[in-house]
C-alpha positions as CSV (number, residue, x, y, z in Angstrom):
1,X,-71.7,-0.9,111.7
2,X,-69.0,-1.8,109.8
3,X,-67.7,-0.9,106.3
4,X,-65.1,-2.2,104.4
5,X,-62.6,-0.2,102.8
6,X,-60.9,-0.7,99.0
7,X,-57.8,1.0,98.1
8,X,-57.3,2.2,94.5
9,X,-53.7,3.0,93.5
10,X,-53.8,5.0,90.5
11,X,-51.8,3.6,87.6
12,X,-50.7,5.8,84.4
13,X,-51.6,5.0,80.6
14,X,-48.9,3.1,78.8
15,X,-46.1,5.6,77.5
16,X,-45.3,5.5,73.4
17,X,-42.7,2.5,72.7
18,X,-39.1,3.4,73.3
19,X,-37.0,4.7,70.0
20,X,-35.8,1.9,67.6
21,X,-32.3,0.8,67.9
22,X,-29.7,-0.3,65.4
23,X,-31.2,-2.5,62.1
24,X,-31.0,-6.2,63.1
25,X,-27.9,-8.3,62.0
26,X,-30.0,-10.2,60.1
27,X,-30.7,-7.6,57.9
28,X,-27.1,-6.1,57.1
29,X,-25.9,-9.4,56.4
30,X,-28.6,-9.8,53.2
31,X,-27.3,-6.1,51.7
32,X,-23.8,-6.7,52.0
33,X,-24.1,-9.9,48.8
34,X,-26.1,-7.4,46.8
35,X,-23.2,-4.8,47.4
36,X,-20.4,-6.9,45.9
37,X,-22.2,-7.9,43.0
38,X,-22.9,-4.6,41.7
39,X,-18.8,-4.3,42.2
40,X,-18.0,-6.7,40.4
41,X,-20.5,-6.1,37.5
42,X,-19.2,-2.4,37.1
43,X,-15.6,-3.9,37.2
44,X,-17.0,-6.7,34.4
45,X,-18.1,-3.6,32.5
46,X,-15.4,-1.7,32.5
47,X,-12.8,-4.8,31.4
48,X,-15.5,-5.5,28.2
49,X,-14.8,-1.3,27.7
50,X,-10.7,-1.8,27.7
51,X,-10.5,-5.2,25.8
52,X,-13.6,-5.5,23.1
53,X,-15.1,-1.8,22.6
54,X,-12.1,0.1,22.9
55,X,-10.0,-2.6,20.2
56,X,-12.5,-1.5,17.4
57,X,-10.8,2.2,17.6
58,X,-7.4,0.1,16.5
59,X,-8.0,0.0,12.3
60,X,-5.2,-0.9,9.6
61,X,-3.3,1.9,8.1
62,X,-4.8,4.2,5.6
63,X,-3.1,3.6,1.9
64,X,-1.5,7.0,0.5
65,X,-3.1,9.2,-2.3
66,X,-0.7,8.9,-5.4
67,X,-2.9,10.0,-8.4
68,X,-1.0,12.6,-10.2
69,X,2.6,12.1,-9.4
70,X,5.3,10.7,-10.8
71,X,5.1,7.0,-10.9
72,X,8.8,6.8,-9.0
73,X,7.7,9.0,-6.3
74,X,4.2,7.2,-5.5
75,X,6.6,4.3,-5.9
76,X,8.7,5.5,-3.2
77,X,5.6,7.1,-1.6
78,X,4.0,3.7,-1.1
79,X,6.9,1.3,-0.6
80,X,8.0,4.1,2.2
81,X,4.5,3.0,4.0
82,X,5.1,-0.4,3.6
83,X,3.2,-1.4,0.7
84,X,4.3,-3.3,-2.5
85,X,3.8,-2.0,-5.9
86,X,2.3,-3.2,-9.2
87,X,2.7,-0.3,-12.2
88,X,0.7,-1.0,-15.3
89,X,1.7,1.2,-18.0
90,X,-1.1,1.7,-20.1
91,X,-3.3,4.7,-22.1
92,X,-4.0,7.6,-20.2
93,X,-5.0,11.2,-20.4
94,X,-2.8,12.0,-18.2
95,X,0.9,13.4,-19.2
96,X,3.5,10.8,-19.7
97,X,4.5,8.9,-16.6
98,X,1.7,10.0,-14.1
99,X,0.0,8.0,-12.1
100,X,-3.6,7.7,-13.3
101,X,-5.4,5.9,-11.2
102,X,-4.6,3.3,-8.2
103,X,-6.5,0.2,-6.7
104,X,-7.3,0.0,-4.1
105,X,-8.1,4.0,-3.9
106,X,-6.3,6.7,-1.4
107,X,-7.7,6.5,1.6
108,X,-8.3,2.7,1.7
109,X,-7.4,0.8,4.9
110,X,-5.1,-1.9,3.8
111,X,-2.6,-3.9,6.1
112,X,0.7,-3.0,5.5
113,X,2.5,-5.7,3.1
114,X,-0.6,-5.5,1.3
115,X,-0.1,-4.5,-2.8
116,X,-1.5,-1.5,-4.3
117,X,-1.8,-1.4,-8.3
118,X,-0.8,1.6,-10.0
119,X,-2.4,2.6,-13.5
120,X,0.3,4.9,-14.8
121,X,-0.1,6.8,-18.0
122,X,2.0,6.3,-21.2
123,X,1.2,9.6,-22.4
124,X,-1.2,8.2,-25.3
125,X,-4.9,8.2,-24.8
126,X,-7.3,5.4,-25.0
127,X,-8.3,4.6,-28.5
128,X,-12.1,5.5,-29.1
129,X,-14.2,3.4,-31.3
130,X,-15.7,4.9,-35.0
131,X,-18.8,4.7,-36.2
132,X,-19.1,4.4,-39.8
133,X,-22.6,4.9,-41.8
134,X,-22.7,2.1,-45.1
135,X,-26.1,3.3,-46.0
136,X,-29.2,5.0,-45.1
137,X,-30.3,2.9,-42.5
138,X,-27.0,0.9,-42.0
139,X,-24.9,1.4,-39.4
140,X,-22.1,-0.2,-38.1
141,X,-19.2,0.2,-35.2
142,X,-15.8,-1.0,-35.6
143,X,-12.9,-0.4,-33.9
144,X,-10.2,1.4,-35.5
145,X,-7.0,-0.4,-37.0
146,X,-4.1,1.4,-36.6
147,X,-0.3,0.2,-37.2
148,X,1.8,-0.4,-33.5
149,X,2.5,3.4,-32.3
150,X,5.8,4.7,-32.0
151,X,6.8,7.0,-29.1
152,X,9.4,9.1,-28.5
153,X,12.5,8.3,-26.2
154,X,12.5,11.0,-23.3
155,X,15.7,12.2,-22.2
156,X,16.8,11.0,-19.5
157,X,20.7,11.7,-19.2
158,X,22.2,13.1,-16.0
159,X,19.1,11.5,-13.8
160,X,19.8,9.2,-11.4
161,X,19.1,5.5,-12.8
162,X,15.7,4.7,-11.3
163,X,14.1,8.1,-11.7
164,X,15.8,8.0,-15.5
165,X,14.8,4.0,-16.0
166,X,10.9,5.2,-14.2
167,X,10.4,7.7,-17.3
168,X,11.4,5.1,-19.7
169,X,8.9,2.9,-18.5
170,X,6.3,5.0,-18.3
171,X,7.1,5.9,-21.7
172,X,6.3,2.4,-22.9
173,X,9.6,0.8,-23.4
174,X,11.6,-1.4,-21.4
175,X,14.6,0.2,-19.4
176,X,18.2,-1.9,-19.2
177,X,20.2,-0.6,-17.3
178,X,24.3,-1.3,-18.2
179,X,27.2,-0.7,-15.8
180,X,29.9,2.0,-17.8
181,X,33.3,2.3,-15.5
182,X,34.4,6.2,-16.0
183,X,33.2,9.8,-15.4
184,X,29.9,10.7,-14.3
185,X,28.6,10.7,-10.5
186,X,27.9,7.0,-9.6
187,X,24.5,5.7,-10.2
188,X,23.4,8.6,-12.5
189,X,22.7,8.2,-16.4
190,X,25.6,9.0,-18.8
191,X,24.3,7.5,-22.2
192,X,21.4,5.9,-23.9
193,X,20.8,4.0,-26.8
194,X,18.5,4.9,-29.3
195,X,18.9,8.4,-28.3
196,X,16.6,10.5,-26.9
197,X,14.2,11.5,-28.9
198,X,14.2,8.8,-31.7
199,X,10.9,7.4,-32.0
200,X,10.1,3.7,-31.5
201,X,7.7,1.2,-30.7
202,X,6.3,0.3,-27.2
203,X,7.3,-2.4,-25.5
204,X,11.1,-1.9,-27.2
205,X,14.4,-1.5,-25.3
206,X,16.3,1.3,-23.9
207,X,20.0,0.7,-23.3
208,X,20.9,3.5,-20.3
209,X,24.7,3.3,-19.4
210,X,24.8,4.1,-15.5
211,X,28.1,5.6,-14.3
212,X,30.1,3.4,-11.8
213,X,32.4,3.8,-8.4
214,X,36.0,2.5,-8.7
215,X,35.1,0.7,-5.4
216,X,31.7,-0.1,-4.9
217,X,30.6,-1.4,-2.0
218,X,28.6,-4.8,-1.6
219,X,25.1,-4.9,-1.4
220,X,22.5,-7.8,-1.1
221,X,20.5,-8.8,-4.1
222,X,17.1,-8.4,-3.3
223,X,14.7,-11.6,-4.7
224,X,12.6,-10.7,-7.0
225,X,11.3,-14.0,-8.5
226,X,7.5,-14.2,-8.4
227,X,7.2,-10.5,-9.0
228,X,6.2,-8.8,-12.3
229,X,8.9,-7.0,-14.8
230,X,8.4,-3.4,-13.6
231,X,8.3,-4.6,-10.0
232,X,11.5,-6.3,-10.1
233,X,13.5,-4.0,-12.3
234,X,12.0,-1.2,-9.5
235,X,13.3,-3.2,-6.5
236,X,17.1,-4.0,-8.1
237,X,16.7,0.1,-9.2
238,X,16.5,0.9,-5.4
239,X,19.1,-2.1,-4.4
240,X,21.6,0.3,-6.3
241,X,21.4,-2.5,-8.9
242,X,21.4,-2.8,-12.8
243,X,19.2,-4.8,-14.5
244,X,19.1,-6.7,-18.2
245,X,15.6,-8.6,-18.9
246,X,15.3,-11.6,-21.3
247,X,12.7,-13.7,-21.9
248,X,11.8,-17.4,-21.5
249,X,8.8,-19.8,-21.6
250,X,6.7,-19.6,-18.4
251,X,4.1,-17.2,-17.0
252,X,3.8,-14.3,-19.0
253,X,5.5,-10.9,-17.4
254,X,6.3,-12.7,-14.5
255,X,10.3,-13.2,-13.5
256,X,10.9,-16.7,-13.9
257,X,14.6,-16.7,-11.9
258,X,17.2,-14.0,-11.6
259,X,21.4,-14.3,-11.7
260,X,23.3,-13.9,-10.1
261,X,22.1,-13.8,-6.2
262,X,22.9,-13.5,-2.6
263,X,25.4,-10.7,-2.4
264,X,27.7,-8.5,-5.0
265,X,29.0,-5.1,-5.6
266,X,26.6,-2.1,-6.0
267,X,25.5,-1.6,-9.6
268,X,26.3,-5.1,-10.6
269,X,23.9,-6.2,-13.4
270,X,21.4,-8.7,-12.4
271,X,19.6,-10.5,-15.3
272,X,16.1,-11.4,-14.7
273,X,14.2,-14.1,-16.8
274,X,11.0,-13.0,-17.6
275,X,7.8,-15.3,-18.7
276,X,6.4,-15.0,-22.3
C-alpha cells in the first residue's frame, strides 16, 4: 500500500518593519517657505523699531527757566539757545528788572527759532482795585485814579551799554544810546541824562553816552524791522550798536524801518522808526 507524502517547510512570522529613513523631499520643501517668512517678518519688525518707534525718542529742545534773573541775562540765556525774545515791561512784585514770568513756561519743548515772551518787572506792583461803602447797603468798586507814576533813574554808569540800557528798560523808560568819542573803555556807559536818580515818568527817555574806539571796526547791521522796540534796541545792543528811537504812524510798538543798514563801524547809531 501506498502513501503519499507532503513536505512542510517551516516559514517564520513576519519581522517588525525596517527603521524609517530620512523625511521625504516632499516634506522639507513645504518648511523651508514657512522658514523665510518668519525672517523676513522679524527683519520687518525690527526696521518699524529703527525708523517709527525709535523717532518718537527724538523731541524738540526744552526752553530754559528764566524767572528771577535779570532780564539781560535770560535775554542772553535764551537767544544763546536759539530762541527770540519778547520783554514786556510791566507791574511786578518782583524787584526792578527781573524776570517775572515767561510764556511759554521753563521746561516747554519749543523748536528752536520759536519766541518766548518775557514778563519782566518794573519794580511797581499791580494796582489793586478799592472798595468804597456810599451807604448802609450800598456798595460799590472802582478802580483807583491815580496821576502817571514817576520812577527813579537807576544808575547805570560804568556798565556796559546793554546791561546799563537793560536796567533802564526794565525801569520803565526808554534807553537811547549816543556815541561820545573820548575816555572811558569802549562800549561802557560814561554819562546819562536826566541823572540818575531824578524821578520821571514811564515810558520817558534816557540819553546814555557810550564811550567809543578811535578805530572801530565794522560790523553788520542786524534787521530789525518787524520786531517790537525792546527787541530791536536788544539786538543792535548786542551788534555793538547804538540806537535812537522815534516815532511814526504805523503799527503801534512795532519798528516801522531802520537807518542806516547793511554794514558800518561798531557803535554807530542806528535810528529805528517805531509805530504809534
Amino acid at each position: 500500500m501506498e502513501h503519499d507524502t507532503q513536505a512542510f517547510e517551516s516559514v517564520d512570522p513576519a519581522g517588525p518593519p525596517p527603521p524609517g529613513g530620512p523625511p521625504p523631499r516632499a516634506l522639507l520643501d513645504d518648511v523651508w517657505p514657512w522658514l523665510a517668512l518668519l525672517g523676513i517678518l522679524a527683519v520687518a519688525g525690527l526696521l518699524v523699531w529703527l525708523f517709527v518707534l525709535r523717532g518718537h525718542h527724538h523731541k524738540s529742545p526744552v526752553v530754559p527757566a528764566v524767572v528771577g534773573l535779570q532780564q539781560q541775562a535770560a535775554i542772553e540765556r535764551l537767544t544763546g539757545d536759539g530762541y527770540n525774545v519778547k520783554a514786556i515791561v510791566g507791574p511786578a512784585k518782583q524787584p526792578r528788572g527781573v524776570v517775572a514770568s515767561q510764556i511759554p513756561g521753563g521746561g516747554s519743548q519749543l523748536p528752536k527759532g520759536s519766541t518766548v515772551t518775557l514778563h519782566v518787572s518794573n519794580g511797581r506792583p499791580a494796582a489793586v482795585p478799592v472798595t468804597t461803602t456810599t451807604t448802609a447797603t450800598t456798595t460799590t468798586t472802582k478802580p483807583t485814579t491815580a496821576p502817571a507814576p514817576t520812577v527813579a533813574v537807576p544808575d547805570v554808569t560804568g556798565q556796559d551799554m546793554a546791561s546799563g540800557a537793560g536796567q533802564v528798560e526794565a525801569a520803565g523808560f526808554v534807553a537811547e544810546t549816543d556815541p561820545v568819542s573820548g575816555g572811558g573803555t569802549p562800549g561802557s556807559i560814561v554819562s546819562e541824562d536826566p541823572a540818575a536818580g531824578t524821578r520821571g515818568a514811564a515810558g520817558g527817555t534816557v540819553k546814555l553816552g557810550v564811550a567809543t574806539p578811535s578805530s572801530p571796526p565794522s560790523v553788520q547791521i542786524p534787521d530789525v524791522t518787524g520786531k517790537t522796540a525792546s527787541e530791536a534796541r536788544a539786538a543792535l545792543l548786542q551788534a555793538k550798536l547804538t540806537v535812537k528811537t522815534t516815532y511814526e504812524s504805523g503799527k503801534p510798538g512795532v519798528v516801522v524801518h531802520e537807518s542806516p543798514t547793511g554794514t558800518a563801524p561798531a557803535y554807530t547809531q542806528v535810528t529805528i522808526s517805531v509805530g504809534k
